[in-house]
Biopython code that builds the backbone (N, CA, C, O; Angstrom):
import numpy as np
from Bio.PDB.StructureBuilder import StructureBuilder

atoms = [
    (1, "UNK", "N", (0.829, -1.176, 0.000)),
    (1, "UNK", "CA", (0.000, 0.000, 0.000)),
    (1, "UNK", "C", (0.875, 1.241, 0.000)),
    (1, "UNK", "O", (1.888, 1.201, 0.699)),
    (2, "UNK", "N", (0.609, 2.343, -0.701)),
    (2, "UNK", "CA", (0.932, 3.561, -0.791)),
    (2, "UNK", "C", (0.755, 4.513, 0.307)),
    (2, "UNK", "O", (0.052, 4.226, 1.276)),
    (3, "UNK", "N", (1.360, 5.631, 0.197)),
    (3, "UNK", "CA", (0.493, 6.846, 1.115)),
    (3, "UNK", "C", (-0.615, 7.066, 0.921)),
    (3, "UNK", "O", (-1.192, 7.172, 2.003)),
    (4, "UNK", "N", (-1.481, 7.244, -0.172)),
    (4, "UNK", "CA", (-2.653, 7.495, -0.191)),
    (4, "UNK", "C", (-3.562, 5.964, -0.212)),
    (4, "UNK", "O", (-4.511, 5.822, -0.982)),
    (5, "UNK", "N", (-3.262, 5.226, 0.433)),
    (5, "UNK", "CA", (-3.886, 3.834, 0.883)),
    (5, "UNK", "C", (-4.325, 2.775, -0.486)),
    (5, "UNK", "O", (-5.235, 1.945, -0.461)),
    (6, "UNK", "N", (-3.510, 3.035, -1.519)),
    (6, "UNK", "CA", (-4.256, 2.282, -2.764)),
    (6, "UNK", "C", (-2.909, 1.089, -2.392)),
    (6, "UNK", "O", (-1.849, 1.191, -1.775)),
    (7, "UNK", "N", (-3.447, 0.215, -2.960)),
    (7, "UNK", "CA", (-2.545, -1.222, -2.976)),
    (7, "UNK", "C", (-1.778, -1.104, -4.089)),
    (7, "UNK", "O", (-2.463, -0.682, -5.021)),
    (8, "UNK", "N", (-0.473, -1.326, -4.434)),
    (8, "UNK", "CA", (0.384, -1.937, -5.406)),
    (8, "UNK", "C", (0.340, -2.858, -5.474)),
    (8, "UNK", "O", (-0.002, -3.494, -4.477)),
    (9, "UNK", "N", (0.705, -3.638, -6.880)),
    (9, "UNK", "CA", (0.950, -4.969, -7.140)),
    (9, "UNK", "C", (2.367, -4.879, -7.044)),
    (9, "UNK", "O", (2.767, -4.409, -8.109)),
    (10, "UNK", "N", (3.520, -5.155, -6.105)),
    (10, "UNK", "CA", (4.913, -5.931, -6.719)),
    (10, "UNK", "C", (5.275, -6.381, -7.817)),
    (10, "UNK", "O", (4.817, -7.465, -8.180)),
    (11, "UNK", "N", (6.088, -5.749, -8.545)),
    (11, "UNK", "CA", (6.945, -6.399, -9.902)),
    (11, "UNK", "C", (7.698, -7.393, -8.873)),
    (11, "UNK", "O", (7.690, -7.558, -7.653)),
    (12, "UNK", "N", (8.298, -7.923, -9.889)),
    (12, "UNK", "CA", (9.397, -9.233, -10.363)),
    (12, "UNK", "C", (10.729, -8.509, -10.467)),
    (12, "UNK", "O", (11.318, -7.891, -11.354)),
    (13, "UNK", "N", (10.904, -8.751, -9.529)),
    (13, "UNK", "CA", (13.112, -8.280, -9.618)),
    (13, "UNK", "C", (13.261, -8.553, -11.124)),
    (13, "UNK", "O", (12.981, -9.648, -11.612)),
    (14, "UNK", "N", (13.735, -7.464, -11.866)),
    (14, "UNK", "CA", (14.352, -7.199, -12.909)),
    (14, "UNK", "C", (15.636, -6.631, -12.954)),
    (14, "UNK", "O", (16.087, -6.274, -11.865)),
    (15, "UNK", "N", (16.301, -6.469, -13.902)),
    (15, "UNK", "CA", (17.635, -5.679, -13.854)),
    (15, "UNK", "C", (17.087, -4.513, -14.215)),
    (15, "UNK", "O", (16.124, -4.582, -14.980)),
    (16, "UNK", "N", (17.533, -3.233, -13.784)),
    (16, "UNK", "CA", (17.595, -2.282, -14.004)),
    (16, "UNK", "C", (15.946, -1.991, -13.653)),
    (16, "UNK", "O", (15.142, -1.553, -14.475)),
    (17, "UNK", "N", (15.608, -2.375, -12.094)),
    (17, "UNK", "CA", (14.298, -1.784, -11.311)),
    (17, "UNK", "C", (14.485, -0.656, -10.990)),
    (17, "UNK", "O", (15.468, -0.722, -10.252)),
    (18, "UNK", "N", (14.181, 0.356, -11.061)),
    (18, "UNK", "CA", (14.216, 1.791, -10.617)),
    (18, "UNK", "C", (15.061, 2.958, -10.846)),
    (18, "UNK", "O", (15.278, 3.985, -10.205)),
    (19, "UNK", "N", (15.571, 2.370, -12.230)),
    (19, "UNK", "CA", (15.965, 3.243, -13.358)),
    (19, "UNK", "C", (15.019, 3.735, -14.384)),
    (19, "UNK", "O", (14.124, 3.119, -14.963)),
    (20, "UNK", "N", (15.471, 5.215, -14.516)),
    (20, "UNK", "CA", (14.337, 5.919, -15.449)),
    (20, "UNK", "C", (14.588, 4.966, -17.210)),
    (20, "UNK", "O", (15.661, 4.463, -17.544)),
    (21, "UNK", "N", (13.711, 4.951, -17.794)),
    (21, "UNK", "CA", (14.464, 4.421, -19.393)),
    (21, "UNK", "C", (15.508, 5.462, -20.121)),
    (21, "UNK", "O", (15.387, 6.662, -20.369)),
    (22, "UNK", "N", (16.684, 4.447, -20.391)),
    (22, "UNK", "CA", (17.229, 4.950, -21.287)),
    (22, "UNK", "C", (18.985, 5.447, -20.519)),
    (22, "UNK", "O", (20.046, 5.821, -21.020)),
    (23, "UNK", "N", (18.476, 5.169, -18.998)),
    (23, "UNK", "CA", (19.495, 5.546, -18.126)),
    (23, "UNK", "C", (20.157, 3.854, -17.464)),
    (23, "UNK", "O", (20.741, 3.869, -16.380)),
    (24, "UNK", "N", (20.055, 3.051, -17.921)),
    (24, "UNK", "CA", (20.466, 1.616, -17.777)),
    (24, "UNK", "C", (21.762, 1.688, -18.031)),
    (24, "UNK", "O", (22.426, 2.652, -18.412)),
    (25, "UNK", "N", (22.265, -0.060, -17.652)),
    (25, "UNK", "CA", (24.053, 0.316, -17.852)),
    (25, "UNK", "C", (24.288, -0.173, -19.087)),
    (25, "UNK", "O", (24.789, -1.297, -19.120)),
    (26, "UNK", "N", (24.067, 0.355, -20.093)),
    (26, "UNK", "CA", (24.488, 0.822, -21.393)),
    (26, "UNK", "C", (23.663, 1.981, -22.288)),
    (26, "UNK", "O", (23.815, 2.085, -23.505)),
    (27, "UNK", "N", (23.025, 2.590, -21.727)),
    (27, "UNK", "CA", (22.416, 3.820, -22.281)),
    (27, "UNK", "C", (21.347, 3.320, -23.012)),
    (27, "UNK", "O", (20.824, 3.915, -23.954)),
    (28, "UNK", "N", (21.024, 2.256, -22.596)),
    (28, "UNK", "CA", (19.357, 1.496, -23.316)),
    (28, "UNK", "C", (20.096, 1.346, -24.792)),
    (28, "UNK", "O", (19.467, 2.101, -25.533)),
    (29, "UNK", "N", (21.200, 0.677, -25.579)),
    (29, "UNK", "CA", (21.501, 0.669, -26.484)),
    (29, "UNK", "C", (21.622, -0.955, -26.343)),
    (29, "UNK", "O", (20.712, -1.728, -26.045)),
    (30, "UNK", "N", (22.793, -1.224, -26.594)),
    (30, "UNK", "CA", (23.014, -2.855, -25.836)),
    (30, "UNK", "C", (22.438, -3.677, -25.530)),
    (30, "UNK", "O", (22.018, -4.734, -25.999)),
    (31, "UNK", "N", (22.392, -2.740, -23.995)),
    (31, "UNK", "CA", (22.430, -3.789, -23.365)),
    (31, "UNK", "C", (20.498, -4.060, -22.684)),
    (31, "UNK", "O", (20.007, -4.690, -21.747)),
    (32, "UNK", "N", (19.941, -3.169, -23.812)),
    (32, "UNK", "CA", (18.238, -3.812, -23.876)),
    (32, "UNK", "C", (18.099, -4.994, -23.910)),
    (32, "UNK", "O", (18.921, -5.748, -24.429)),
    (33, "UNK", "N", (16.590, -5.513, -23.134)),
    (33, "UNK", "CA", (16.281, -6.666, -23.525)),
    (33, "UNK", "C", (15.922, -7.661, -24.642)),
    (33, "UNK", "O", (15.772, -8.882, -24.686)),
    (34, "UNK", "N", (15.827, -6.431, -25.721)),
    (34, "UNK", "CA", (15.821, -6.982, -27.449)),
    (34, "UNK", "C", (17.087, -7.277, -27.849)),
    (34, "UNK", "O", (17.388, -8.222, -28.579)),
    (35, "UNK", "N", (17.863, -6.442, -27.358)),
    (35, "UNK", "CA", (19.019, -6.845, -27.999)),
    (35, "UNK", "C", (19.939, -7.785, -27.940)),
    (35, "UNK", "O", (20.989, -7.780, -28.582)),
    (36, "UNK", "N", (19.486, -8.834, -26.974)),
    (36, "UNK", "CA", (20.059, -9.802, -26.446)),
    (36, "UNK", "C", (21.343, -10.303, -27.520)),
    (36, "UNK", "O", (21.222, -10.188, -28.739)),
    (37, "UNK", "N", (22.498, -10.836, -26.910)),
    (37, "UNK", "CA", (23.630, -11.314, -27.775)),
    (37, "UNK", "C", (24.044, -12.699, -27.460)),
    (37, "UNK", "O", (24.545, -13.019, -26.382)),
    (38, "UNK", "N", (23.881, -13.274, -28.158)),
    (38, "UNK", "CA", (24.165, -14.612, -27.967)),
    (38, "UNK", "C", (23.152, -15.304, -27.356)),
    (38, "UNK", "O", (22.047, -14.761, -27.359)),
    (39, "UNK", "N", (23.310, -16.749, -26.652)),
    (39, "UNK", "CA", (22.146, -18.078, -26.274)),
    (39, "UNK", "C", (21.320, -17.369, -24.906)),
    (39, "UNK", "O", (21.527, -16.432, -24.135)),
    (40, "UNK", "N", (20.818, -17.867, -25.004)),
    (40, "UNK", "CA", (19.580, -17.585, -23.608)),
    (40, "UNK", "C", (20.379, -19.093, -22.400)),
    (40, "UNK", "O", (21.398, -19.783, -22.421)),
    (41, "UNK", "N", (19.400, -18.982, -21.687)),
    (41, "UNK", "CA", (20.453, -19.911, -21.112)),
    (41, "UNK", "C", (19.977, -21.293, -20.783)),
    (41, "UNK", "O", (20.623, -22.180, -20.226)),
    (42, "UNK", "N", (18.382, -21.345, -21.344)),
    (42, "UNK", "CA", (17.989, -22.733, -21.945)),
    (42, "UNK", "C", (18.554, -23.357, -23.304)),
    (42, "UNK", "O", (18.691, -24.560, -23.527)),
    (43, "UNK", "N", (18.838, -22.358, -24.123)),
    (43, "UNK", "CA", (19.235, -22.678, -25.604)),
    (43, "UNK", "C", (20.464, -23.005, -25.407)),
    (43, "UNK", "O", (20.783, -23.926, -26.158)),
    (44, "UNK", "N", (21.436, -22.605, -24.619)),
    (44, "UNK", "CA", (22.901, -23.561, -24.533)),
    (44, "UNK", "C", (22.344, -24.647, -23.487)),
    (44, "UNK", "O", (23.242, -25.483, -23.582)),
    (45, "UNK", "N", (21.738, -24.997, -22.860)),
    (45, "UNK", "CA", (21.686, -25.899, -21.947)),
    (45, "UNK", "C", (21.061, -27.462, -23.491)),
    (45, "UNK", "O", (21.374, -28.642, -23.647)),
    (46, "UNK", "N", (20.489, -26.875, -23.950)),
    (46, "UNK", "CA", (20.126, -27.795, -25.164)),
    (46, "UNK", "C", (21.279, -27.761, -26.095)),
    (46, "UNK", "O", (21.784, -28.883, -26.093)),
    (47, "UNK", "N", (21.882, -26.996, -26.851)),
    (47, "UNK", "CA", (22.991, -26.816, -27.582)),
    (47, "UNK", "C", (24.149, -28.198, -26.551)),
    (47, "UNK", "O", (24.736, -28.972, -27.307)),
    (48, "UNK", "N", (24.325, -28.355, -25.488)),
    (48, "UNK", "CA", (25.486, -28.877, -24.519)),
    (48, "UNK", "C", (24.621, -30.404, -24.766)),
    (48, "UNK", "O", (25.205, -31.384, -25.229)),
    (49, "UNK", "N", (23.450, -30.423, -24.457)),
    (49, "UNK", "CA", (22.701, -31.497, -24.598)),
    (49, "UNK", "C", (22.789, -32.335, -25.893)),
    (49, "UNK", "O", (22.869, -33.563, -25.883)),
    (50, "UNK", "N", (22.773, -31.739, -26.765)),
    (50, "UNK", "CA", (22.645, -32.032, -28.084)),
    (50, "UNK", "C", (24.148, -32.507, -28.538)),
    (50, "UNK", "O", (24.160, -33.607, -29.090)),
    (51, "UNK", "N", (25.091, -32.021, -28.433)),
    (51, "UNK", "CA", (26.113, -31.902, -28.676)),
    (51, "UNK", "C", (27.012, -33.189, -28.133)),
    (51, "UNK", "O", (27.772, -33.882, -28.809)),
    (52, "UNK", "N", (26.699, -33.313, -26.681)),
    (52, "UNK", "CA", (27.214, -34.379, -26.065)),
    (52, "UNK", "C", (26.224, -35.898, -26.094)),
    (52, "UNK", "O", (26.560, -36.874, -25.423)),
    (53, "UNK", "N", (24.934, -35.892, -27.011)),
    (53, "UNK", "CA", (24.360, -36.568, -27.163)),
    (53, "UNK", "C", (25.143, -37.285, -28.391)),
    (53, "UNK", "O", (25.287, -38.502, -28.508)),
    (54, "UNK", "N", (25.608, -36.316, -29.258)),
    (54, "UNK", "CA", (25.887, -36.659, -30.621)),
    (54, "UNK", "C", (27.115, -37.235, -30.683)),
    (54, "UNK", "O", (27.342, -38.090, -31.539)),
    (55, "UNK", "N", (28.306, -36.742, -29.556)),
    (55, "UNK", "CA", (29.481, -37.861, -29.017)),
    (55, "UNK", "C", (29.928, -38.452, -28.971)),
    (55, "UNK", "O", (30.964, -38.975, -29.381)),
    (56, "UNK", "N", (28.071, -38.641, -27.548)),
    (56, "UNK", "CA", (27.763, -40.001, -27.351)),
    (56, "UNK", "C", (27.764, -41.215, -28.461)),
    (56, "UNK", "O", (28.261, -42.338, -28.388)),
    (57, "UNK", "N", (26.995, -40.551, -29.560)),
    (57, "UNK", "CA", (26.449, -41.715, -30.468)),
    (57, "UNK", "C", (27.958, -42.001, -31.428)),
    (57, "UNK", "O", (28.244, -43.073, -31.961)),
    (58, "UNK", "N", (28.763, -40.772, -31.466)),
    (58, "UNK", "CA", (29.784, -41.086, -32.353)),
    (58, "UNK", "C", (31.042, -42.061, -31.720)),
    (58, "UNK", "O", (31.914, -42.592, -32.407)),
    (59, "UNK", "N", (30.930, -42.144, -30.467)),
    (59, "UNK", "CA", (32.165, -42.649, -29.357)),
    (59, "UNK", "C", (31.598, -44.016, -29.343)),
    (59, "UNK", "O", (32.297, -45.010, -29.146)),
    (60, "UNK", "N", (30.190, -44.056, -29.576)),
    (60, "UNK", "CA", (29.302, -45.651, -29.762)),
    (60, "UNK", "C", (30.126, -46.203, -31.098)),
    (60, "UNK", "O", (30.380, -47.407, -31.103)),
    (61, "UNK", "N", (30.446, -45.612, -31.934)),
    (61, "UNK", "CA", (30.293, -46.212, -33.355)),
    (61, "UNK", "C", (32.042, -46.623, -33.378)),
    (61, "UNK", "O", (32.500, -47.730, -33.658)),
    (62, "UNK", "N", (32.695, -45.596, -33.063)),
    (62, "UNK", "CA", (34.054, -45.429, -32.881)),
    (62, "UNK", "C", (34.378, -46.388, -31.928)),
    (62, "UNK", "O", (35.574, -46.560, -31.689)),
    (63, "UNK", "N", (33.651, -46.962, -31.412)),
    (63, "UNK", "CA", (34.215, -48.165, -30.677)),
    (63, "UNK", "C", (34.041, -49.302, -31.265)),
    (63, "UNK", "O", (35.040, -49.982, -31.500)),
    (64, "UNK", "N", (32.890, -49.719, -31.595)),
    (64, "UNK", "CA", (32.183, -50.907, -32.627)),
    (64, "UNK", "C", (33.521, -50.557, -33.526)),
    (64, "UNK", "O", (33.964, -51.668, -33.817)),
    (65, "UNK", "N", (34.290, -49.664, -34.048)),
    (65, "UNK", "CA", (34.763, -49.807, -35.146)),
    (65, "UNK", "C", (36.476, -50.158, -34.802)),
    (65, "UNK", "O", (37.493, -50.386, -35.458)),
    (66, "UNK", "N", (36.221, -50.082, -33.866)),
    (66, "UNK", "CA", (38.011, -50.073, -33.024)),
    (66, "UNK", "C", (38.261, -51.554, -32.411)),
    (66, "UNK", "O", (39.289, -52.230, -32.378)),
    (67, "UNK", "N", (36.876, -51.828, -31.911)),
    (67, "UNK", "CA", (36.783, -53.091, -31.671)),
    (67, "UNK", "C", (36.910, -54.122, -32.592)),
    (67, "UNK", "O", (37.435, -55.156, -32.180)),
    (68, "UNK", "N", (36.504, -54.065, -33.877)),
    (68, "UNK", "CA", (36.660, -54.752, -35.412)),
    (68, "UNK", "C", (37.991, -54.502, -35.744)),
    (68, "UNK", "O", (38.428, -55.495, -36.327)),
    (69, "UNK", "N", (38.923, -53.537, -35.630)),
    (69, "UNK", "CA", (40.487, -53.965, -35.875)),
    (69, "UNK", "C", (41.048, -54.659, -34.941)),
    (69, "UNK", "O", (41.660, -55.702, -35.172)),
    (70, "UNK", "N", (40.838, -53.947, -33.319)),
    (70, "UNK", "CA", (41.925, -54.983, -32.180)),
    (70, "UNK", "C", (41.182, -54.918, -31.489)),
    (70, "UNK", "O", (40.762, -53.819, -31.127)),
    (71, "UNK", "N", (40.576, -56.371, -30.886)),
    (71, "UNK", "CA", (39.888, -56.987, -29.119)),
    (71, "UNK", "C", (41.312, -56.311, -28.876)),
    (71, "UNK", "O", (42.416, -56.318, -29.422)),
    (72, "UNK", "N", (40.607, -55.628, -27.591)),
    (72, "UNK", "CA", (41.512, -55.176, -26.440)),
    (72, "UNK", "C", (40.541, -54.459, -25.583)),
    (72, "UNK", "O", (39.614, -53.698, -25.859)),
    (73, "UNK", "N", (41.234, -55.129, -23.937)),
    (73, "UNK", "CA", (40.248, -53.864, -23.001)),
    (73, "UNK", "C", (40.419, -52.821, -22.866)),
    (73, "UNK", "O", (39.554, -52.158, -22.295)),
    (74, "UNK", "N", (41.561, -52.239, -23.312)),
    (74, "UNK", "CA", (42.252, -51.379, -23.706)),
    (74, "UNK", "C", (41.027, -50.240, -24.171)),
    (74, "UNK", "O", (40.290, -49.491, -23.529)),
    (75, "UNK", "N", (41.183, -50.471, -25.346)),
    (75, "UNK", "CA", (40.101, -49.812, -26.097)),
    (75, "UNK", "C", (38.361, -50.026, -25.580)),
    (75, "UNK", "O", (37.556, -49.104, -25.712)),
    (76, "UNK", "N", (38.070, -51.037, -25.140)),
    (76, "UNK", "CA", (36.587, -51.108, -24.240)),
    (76, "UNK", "C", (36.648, -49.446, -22.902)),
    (76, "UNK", "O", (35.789, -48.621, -22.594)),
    (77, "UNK", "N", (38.419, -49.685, -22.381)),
    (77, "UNK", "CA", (38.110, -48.782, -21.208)),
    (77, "UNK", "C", (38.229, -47.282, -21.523)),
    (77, "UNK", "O", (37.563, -46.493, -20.853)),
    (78, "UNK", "N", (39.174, -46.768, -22.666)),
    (78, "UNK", "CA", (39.012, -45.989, -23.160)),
    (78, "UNK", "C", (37.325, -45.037, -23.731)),
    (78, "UNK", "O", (36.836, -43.953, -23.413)),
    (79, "UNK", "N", (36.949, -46.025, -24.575)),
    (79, "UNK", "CA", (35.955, -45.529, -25.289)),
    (79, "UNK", "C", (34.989, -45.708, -24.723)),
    (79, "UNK", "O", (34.018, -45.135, -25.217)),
    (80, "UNK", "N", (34.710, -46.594, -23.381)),
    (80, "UNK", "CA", (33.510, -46.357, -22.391)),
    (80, "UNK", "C", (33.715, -45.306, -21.795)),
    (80, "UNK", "O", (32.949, -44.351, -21.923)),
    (81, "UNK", "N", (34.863, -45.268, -20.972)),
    (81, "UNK", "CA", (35.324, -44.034, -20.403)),
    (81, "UNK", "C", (34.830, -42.596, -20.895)),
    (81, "UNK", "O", (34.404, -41.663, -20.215)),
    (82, "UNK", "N", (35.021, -42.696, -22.346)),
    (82, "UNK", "CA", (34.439, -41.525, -23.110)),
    (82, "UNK", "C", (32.931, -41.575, -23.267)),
    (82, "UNK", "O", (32.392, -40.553, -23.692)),
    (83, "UNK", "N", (31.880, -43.053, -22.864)),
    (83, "UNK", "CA", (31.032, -42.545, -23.409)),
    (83, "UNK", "C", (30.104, -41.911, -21.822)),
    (83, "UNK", "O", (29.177, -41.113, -21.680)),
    (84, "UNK", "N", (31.038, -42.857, -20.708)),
    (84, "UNK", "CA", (30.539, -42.124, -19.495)),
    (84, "UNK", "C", (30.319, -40.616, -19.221)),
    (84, "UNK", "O", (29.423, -39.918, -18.745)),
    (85, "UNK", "N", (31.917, -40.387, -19.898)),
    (85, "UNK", "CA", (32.120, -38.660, -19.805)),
    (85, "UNK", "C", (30.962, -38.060, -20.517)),
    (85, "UNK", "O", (30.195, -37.246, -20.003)),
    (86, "UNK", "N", (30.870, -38.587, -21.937)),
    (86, "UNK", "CA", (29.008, -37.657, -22.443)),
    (86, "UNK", "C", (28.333, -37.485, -21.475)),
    (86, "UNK", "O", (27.972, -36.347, -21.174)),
    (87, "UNK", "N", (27.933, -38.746, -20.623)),
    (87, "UNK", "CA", (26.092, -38.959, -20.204)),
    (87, "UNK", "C", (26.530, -37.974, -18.763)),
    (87, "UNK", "O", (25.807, -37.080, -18.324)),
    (88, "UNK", "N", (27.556, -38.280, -18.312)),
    (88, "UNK", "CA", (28.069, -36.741, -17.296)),
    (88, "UNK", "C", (27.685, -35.524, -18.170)),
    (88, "UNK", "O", (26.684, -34.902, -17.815)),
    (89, "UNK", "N", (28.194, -35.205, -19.005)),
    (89, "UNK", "CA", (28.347, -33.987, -19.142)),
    (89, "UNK", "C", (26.628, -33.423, -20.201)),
    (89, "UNK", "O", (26.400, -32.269, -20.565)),
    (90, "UNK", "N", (25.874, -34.428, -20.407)),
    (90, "UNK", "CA", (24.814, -34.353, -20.531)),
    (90, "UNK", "C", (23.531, -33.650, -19.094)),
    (90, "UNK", "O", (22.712, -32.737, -19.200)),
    (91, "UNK", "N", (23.837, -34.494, -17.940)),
    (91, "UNK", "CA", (23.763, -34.023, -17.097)),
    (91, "UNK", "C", (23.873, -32.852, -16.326)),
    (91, "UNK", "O", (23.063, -32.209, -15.659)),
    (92, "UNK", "N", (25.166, -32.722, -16.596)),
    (92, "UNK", "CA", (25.468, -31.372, -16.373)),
    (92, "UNK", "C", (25.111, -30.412, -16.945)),
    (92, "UNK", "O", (25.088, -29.421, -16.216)),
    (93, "UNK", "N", (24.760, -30.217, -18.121)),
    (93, "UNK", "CA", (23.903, -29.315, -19.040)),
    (93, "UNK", "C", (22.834, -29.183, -18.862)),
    (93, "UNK", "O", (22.316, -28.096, -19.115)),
    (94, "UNK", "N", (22.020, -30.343, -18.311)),
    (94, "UNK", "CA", (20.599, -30.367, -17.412)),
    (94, "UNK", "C", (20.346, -29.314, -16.513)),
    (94, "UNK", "O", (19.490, -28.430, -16.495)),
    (95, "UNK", "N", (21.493, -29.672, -15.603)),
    (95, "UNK", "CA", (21.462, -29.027, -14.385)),
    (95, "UNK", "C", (22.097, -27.654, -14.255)),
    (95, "UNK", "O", (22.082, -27.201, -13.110)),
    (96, "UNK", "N", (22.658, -26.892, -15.205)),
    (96, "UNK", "CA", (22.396, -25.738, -15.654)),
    (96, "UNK", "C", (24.246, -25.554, -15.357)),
    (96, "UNK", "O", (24.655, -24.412, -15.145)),
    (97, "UNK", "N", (25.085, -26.526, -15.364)),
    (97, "UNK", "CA", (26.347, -26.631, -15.423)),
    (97, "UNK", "C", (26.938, -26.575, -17.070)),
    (97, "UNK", "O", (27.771, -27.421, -17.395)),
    (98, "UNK", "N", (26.494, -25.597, -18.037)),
    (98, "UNK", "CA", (26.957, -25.641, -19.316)),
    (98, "UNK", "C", (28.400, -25.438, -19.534)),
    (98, "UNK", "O", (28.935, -26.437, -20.014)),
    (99, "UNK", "N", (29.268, -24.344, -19.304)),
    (99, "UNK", "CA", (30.501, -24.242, -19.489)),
    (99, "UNK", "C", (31.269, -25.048, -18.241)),
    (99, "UNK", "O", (32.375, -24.508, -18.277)),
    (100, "UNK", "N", (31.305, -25.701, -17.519)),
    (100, "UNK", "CA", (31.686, -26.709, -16.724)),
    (100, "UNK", "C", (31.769, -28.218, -17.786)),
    (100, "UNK", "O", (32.722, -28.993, -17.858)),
    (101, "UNK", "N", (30.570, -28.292, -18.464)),
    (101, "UNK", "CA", (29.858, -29.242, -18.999)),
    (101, "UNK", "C", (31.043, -29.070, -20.032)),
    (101, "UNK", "O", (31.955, -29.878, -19.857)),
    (102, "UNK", "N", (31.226, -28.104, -21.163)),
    (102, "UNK", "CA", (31.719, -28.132, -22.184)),
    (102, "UNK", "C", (33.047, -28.063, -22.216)),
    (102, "UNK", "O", (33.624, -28.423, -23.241)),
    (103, "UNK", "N", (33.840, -27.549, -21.006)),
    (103, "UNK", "CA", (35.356, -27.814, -20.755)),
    (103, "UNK", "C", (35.622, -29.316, -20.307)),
    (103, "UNK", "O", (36.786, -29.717, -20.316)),
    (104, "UNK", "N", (34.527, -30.217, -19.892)),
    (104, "UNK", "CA", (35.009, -30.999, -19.384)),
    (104, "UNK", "C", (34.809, -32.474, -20.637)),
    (104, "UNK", "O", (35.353, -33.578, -20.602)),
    (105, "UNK", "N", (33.844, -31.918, -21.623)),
    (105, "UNK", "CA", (33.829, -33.149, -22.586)),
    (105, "UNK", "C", (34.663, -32.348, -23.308)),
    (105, "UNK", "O", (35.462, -33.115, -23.845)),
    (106, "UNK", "N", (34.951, -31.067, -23.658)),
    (106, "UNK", "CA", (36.499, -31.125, -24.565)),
    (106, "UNK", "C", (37.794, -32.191, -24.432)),
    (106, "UNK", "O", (38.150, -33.085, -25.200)),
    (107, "UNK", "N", (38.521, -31.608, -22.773)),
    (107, "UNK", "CA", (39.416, -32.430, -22.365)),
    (107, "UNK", "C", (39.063, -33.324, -22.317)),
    (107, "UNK", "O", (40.080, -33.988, -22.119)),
    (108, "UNK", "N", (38.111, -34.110, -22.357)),
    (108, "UNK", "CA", (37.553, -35.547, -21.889)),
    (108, "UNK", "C", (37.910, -36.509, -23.605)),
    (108, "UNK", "O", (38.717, -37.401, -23.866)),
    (109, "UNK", "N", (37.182, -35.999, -24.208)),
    (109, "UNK", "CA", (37.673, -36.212, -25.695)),
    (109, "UNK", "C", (38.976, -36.053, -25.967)),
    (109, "UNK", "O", (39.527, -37.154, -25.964)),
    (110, "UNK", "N", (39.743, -35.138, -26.209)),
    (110, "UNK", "CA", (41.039, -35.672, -26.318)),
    (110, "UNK", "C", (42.028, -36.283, -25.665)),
    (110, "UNK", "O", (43.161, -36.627, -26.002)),
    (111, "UNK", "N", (41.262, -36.383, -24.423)),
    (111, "UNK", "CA", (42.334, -37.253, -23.690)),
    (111, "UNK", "C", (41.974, -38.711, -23.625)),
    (111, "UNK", "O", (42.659, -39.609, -23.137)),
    (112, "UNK", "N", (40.479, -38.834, -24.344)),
    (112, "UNK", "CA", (40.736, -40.246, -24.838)),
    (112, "UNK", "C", (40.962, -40.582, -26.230)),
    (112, "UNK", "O", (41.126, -41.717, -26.677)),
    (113, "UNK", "N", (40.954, -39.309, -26.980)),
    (113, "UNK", "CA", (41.521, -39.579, -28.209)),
    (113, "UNK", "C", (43.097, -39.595, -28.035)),
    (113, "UNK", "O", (43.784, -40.311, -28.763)),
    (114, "UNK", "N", (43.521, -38.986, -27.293)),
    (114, "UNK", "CA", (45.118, -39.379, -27.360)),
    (114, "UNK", "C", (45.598, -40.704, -26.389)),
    (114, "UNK", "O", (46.613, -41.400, -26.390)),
    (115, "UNK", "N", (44.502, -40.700, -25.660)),
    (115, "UNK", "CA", (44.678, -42.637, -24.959)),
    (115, "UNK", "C", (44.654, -43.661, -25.915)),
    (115, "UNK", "O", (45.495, -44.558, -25.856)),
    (116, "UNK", "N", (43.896, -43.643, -26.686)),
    (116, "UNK", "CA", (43.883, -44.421, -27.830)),
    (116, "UNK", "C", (44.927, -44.518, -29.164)),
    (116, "UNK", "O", (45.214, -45.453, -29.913)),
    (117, "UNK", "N", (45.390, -42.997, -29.095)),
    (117, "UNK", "CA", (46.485, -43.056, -29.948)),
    (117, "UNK", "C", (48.042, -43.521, -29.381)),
    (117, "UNK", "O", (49.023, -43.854, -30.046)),
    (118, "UNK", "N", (47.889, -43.418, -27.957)),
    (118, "UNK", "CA", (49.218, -43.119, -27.541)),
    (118, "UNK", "C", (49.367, -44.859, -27.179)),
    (118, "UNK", "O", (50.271, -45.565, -27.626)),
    (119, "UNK", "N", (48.410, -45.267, -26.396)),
    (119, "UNK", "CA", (48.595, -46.968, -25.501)),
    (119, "UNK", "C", (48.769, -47.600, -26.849)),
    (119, "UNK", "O", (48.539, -47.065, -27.934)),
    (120, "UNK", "N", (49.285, -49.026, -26.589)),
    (120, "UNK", "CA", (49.394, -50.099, -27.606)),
    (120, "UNK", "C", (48.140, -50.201, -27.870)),
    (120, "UNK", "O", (47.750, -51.017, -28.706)),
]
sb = StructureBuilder()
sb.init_structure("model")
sb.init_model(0)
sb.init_chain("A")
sb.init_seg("    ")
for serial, (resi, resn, name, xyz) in enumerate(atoms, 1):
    if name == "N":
        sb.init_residue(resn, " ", resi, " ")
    sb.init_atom(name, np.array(xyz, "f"), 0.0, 1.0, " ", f" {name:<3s}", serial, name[0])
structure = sb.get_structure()
């Protein structure tokens, strides 16, 4: 309620609550809400999803196919290893861990692509 006894409704915490327009921290140019730059932060959480889904399916095939030159557990622990690291880092993209998510299936990938290149 006001001074003169009328009720307000409460807004929703926004950025830039109780700034006049145009006086925001970029001069209402930017850094507006139209002007958004780059992913929202469901659209990378799907982008991380998608991505480490697709990996997944390629680290599936890449094994079937590694497995057809040399039986070795070698290569079973490797390329499971990698396909664990997806369904982690799938997860993690769930749970709103995206750049955690995406540094960690980078290194995760080449360090089992170079396990595989480097072991007998």
């Amino acid at each position: 309620m006001d001074a003169a006894g009328n009720e307000q409704a409460e807004e929703p915490f926004s950025e830039g609550v109780g700034e006049e327009e145009g006086e925001g921290k970029g001069g209402g140019d930017a850094a507006a809400e139209g002007d958004r730059v780059g992913l929202t932060p469901r659209q990378a959480r799907r982008v991380r999803v998608v991505l480490a889904s697709v990996m997944m399916a390629a680290m599936a095939v890449l094994l079937v196919v590694r497995l057809a030159a040399r039986t070795s557990v070698l290569v079973v622990g490797v390329y499971g290893a990698a396909l664990v690291l997806c369904g982690i880092v799938i997860e993690l993209a769930r749970n709103g861990r995206t750049r955690l998510g995406t540094w960690l299936l980078a290194l995760g990938l080449v360090a089992a692509f170079a396990a595989d290149w480097l072991l007998p």
